[in-house]
N, C-alpha and C positions, 0 to 999 in steps of 0.2 A: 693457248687453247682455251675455247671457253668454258668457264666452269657452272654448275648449278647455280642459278641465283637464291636458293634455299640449303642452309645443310643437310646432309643425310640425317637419317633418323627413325626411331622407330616410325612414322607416318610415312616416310618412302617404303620401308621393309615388312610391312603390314605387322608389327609385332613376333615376325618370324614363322610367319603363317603365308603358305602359296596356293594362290589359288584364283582361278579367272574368274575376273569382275569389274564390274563398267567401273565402279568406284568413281564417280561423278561429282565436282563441288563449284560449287555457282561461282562467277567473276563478275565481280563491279568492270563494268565497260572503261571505264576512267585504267583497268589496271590490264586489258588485252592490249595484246600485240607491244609490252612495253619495251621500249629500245635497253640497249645498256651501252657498256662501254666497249663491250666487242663487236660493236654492230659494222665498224669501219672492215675490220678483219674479216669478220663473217660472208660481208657483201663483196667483199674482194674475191675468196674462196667461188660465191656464188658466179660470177661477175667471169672467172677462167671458166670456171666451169661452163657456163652455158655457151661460152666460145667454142672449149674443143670438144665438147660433149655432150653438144646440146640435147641430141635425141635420144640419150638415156637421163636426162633430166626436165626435159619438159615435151610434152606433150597435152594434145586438144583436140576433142573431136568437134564439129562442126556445132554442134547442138549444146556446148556451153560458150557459145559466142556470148547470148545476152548475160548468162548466169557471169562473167567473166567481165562483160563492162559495168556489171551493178558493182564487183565486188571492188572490179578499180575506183570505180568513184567511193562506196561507202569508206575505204580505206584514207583516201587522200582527202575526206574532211574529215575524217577520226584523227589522224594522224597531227596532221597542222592544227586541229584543237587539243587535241592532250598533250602531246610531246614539243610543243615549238622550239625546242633547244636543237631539234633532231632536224624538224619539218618545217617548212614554210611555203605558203601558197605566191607564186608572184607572177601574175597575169593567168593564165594558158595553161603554165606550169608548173609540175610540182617540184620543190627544190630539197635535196638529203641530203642536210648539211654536213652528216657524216660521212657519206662518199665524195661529194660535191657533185654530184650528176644533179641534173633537170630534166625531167619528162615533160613533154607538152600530154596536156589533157584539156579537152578529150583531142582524136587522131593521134592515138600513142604509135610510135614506132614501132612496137614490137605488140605481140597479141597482146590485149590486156592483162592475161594472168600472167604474162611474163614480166609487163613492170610491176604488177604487184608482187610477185615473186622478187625482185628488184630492190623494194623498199625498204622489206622487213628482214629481219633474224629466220624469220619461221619459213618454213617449207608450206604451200598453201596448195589441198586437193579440194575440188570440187566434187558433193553429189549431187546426181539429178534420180527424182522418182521416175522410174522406169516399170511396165508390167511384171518385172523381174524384182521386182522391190528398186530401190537405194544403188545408181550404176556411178562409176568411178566415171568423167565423165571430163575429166582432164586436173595435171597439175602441174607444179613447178617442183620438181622434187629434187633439192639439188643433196640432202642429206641423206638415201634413203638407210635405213639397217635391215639388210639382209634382203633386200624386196628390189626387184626389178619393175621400174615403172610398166614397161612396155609391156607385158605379162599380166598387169593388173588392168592397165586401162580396160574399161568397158564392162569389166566384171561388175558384178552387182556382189553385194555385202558378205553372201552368204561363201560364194567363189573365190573372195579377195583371204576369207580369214579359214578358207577349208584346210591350210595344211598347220593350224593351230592343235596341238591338241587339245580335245574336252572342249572346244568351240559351241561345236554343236555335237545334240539337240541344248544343250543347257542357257546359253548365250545368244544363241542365233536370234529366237523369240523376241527377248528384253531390246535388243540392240535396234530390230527391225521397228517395234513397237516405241520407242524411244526418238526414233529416225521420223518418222511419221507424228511423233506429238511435238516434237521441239517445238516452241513459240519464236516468233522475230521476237529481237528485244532482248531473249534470255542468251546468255551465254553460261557453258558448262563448260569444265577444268580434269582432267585427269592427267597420272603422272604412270609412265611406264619404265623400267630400268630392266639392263643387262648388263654382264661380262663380257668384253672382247682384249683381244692381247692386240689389239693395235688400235691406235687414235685416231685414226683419218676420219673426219665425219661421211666424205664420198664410201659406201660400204653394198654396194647394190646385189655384191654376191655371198653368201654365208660361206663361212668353213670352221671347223671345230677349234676352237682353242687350243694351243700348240699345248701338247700331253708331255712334253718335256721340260717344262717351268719348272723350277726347285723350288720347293716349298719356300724356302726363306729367302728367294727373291721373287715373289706371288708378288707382294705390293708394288714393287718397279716395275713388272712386266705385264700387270694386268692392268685395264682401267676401267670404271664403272662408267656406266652408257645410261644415261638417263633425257627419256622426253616429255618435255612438257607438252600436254595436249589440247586443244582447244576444239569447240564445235559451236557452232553458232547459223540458225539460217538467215537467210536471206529473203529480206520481205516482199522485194516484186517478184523475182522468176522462183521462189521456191527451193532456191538450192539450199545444201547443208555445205558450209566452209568449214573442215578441220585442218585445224592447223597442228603444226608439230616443230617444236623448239629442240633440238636435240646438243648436248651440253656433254664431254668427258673430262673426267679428272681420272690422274693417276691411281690409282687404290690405296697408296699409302698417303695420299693425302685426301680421300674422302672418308677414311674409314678412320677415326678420329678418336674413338670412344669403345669402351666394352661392350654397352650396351650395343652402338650399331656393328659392332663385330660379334657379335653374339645373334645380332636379331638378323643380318645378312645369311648368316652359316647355317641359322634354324630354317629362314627361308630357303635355301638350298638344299638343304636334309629332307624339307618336303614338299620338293618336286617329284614328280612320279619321271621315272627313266625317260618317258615321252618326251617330258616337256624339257629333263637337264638332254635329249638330244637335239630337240627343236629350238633353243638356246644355244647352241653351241657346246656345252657345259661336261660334257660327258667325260672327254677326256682330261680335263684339269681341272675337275671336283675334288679330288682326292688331294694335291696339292694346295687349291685352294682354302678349302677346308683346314687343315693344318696351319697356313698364314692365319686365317680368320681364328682360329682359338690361340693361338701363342700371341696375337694382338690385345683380343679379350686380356690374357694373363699380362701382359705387358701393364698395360694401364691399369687393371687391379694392382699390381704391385707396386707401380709407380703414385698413382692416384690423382694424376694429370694425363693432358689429353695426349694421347698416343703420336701427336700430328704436333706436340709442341718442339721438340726435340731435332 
């Protein structure tokens, strides 16, 4: 299973502090979209999936054709210039030397965001500026958490993120306003994490955390759900490409330290009820909570990392 390519830490758990925010940090171009070693795995996952489940993982409406063949190209010379261990250009085609497929480009076989869904780790949604602000406007979504593509397509920003709580009025503004000044060229980075008691990265329907987990097995039966996030536009048609890397590890092997069991547990203390429901979180806070402080006490007592053992 893949795991974070950073450890946990106080900068993933905001110092134990909840609370909704773009939390935005620039990316050197040289470090998007970078492969690793589970990209064979990953692509294979992607690769069934779009087989027997295509239409809850990929979708397109008419009007990100062009946004969709910019993105295949910008991808497949980004790729064969920074990654050639991965990528390689040869003729017509692009060659993933970690799956071993070859797409011909251009006249790809499948829509264009579906080979670039294809290539990468990352799940890739397209927006387009609509009268309606920022509209979902097609993607490849082969990992979603808790979000049903088909439901969002065509929504515009405000619609996509209205069953968040504390969204909006606070967030909606900044996000729209942010959507609209992106630069080509700049790319921006955020990181999002959750709780789920099961690993599957396919996850399109939500349901509550099983309320019957015994405190002192929380760390085998939970695991932390963390996405890396990306945004970046697109300089001919205008679109915003965000992307989303989504990575779990067990909980007894992310949560490593006092400190990130102490700054997880404060994180979760304050959440308002809204949002430990709109998480999942409600019914195995109480449980969790309990693993998370008897970890903290573990590794003070011990004074090694919780995760060495």
């Amino acid at each position: 299973m893949r795991k974070p390519r950073e450890s946990t830490g106080n900068k993933l758990f905001n110092g134990g502090r909840y609370g909704l925010a773009m939390g935005l940090t620039p990316l050197e171009p040289e470090e998007w979209l970078a492969p690793d070693a589970s990209l064979r795995e990953t692509l294979g996952m992607k690769r069934d999936l779009l087989a027997t489940r295509r239409d809850d993982v990929f979708r397109a409406l008419p009007e990100a054709e062009l946004a969709a063949t910019e993105l295949l190209d910008l991808l497949v010379s980004h790729l064969t210039r920074c990654f050639p261990a991965f990528y390689r250009r040869d003729g017509g085609q692009i060659v993933n030397l970690a799956s071993g497929e070859a797409w011909r480009i251009p006249a790809p076989p499948h829509h264009p965001l579906d080979i670039a869904g294809r290539l990468v780790a990352e799940d890739l949604c397209l927006m387009q500026e609509s009268g309606s602000g920022y509209r979902l406007t097609a993607a490849s979504l082969c990992f979603p958490n808790r979000w049903q593509l088909a439901a969002k397509l065509g929504q515009p920003l405000d619609a996509i993120h209205a069953p968040v709580p504390g969204y909006a009025p606070p967030l909606a503004s900044p996000v729209a306003h942010f959507f609209g000044a992106l630069k080509p060229g700049r790319i921006v980075a955020r990181v999002n994490w959750g709780i789920a008691d099961d690993p599957v990265l396919f996850q399109p329907t939500g349901r509550d955390a099983a309320g019957t987990i015994d405190p002192a097995r929380a760390g085998q039966e939970l695991w932390l759900r963390v996405e890396q996030q990306t945004l970046r536009r697109l300089p001919q048609t205008g679109a915003v490409l965000f992307t989303i890397r989504t990575a779990v590890t067990r909980l007894d092997e992310a949560i490593c330290s006092a400190h990130d069991a102490r700054d997880l547990g404060a994180a979760i203390r304050d959440m308002s009820p809204a949002m430990l429901q709109y998480k999942h979180l409600a019914a195995v806070a109480p449980a969790l909570l309990a693993w998370l402080d008897a970890r903290a006490h573990q590794h003070d007592a011990r004074g090694i990392s919780a995760c060495a053992s």
